[in-house]
Every structure is written in structure tokens, then in C-alpha cells.
C-alpha positions in Angstrom: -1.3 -5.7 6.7 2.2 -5.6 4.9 4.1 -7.3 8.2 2.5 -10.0 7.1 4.2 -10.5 4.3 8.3 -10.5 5.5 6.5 -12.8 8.5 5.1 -15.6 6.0 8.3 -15.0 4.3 10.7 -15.2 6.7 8.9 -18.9 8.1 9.1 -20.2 4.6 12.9 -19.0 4.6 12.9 -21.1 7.8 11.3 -24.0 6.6 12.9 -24.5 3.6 16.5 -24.0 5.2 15.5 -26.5 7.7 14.6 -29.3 5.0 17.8 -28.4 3.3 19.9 -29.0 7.0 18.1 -32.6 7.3 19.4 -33.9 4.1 17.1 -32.2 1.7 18.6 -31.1 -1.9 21.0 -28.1 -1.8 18.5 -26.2 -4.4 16.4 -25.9 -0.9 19.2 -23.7 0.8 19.0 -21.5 -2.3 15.2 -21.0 -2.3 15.9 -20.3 1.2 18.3 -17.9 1.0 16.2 -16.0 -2.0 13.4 -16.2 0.0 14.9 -14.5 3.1 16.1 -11.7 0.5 12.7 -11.7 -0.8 11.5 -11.3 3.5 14.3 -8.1 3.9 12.9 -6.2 1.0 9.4 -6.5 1.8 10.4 -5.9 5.5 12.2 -2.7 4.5 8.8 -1.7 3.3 7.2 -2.2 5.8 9.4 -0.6 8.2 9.1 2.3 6.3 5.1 2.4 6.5 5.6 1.5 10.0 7.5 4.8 10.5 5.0 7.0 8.5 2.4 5.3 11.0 4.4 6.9 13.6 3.7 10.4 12.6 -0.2 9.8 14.1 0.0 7.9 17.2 -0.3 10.1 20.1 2.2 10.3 22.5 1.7 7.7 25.2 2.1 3.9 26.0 0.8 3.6 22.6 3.7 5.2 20.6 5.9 3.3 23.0 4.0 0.3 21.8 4.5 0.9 18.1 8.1 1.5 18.8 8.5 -1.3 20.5 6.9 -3.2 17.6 9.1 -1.1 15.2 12.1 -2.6 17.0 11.8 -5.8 17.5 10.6 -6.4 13.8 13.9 -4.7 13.0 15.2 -6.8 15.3 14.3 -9.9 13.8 14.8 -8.7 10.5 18.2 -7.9 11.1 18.9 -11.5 12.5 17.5 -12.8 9.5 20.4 -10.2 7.2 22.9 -11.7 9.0 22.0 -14.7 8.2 21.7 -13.9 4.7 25.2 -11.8 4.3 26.9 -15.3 6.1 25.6 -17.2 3.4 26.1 -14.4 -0.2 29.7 -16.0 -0.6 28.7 -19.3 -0.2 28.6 -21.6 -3.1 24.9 -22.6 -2.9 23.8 -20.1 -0.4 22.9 -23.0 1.7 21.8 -23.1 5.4 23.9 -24.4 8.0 22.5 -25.5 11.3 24.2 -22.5 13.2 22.2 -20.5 10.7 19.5 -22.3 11.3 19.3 -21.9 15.1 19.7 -17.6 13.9 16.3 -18.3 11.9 14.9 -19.5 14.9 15.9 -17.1 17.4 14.7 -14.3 15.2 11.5 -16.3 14.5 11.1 -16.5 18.3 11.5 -12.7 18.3 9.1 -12.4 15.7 6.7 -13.8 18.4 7.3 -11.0 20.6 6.3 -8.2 17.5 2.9 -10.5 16.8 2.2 -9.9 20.5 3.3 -6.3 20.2 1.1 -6.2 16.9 -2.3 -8.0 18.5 -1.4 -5.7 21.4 -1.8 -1.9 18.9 -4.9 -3.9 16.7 -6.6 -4.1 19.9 -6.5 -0.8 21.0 -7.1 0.9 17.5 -9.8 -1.3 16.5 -11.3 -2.5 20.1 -14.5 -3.4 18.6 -13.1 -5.8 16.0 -12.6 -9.4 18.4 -11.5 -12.3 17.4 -13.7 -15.3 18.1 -12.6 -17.5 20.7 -15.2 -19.8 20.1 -16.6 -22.6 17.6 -18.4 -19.7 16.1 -15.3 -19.3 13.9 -15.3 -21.9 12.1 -19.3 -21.1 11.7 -17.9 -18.0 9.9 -20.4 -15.9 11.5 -18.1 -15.0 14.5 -21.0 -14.3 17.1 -23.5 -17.0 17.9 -26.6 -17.8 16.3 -29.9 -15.9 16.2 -33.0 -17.6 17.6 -34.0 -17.4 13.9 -31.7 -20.3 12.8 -32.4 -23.0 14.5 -30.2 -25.6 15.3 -28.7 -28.0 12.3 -29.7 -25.1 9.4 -27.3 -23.3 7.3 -26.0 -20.3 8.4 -24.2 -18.1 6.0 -22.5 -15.0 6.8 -25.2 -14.9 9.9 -28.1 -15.1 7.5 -30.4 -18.3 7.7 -30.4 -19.9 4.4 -33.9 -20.5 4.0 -34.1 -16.7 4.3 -32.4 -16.1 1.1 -34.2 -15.6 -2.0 -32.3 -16.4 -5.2 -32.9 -14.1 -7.9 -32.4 -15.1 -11.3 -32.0 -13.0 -14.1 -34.8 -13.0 -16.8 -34.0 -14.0 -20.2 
């Protein structure tokens, strides 16, 4: 749960470096740049969990896996620090677009740890699936009972009709 945080971070960083590049305000550059420093702190957290989770994976493709994943996070995070110690001397710690085109080579290898993420949730938690369906957007994430039928209200799998509504008594 914590990579997700330096990952939203780090697109943010991206995005608002990008505006800045088009012809945005230079303020953007500098939310950008915080924002990355913001992405390498919580990343440095969360390579350290990532390390404690080490200790119990056993010894297999798995480990190699969550090494992998280790790595390449570091990876990216370490494209995004060099993007960030270019810009600490600058005057308004604004993106240029070589820096820009770092953000988005470590963003591509970001990619690769998702994949190497989905890859470990898989095989520690097999039974939990995504949908792949329109289910999803049901919110039930498996298909309807014969109970509901077609057109009524499904919540959380339940039919509403089903569902009493209890009121407190005065």
C-alpha cells in the first residue's frame, strides 16, 4: 500500500513539470520540484518496508520477484533524485525538457515495478482478482445472483429490495 504513494507523487511531479515546460507559470516547476522531494521521502519509506518484507519471502522466484521490484522502484526513484539534485541550485527549481524526458524515463520504469507489483499481489493474495468485466463498475465484482433480476439495484451484491431499513425508535 505505501508505493502508492511516491507513484501518485512522482506523476504529479511529472505533470506539473510538464505544464511548467509548455509555457505554464514558473511557480509550477517549484510545486514540481517539492513534490518530487515530497515522492523521495515517502519512497525512502517505502523501500525501507519493502526490505523488512524481505525478511519473509521464501527463497525462490518469489524473492527474486520482490527484488526485482525493490530495484527497479529504486531505480526510478533514483532517476527521479537526479532530477531533483539538477534542479536544488536553480533559481526557481524549474523543470527543463531534458529533465523532463528523465521524469519520463523513470515513469516508464515505474511501469515495469507496477508489473513487478501486480506480478507478487497475485501470488500472495491469488484469490483476490480484479474484475475484468462490467461487473466493476456494478461494484459487486462477480456477476449477479438469479435473485436480482435484471434493471434492480444491486448494492454490494445485495438486492435492494432485500434490505430492510431499520430506524431507530424515538
Amino acid at each position: 500500500m505505501l508505493v502508492t504513494f511516491p507513484y501518485g507523487l512522482f506523476v504529479c511531479a511529472t505533470i506539473f513539470d510538464f505544464a511548467q515546460v509548455v509555457g505554464g507559470p514558473a511557480l509550477l516547476g517549484e510545486v514540481g520540484y517539492w513534490t518530487v522531494v515530497a515522492a523521495l521521502v515517502a519512497a525512502g519509506l517505502t523501500t525501507m518496508a519493502g526490505m523488512v518484507d524481505l525478511w519473509d519471502v521464501p527463497p525462490d522466484r518469489t524473492r527474486r520477484t520482490a527484488i526485482s521490484f525493490n530495484l527497479v522502484n529504486a531505480g526510478m526513484a533514483g532517476l527521479f533524485l537526479l532530477s531533483c539534485l539538477v534542479r536544488a541550485d536553480a533559481p526557481n527549481r524549474g523543470a527543463t525538457a531534458v529533465l523532463l524526458v528523465v521524469e519520463l524515463l523513470a515513469l516508464a520504469v515505474g511501469g515495469l515495478g507496477v508489473a513487478l507489483g501486480a506480478r507478487l499481489m497475485r501470488h500472495y493474495e491469488p484469490g483476490r482478482a480484479e474484475p475484468t468485466s462490467f461487473d466493476a463498475l456494478r461494484g459487486t465484482g462477480r456477476p449477479r445472483s438469479a435473485a436480482a433480476p435484471r434493471g434492480a439495484a444491486v448494492l454490494g451484491g445485495v438486492d435492494a429490495r432485500t434490505v430492510e431499513i431499520v430506524r431507530p425508535r424515538p
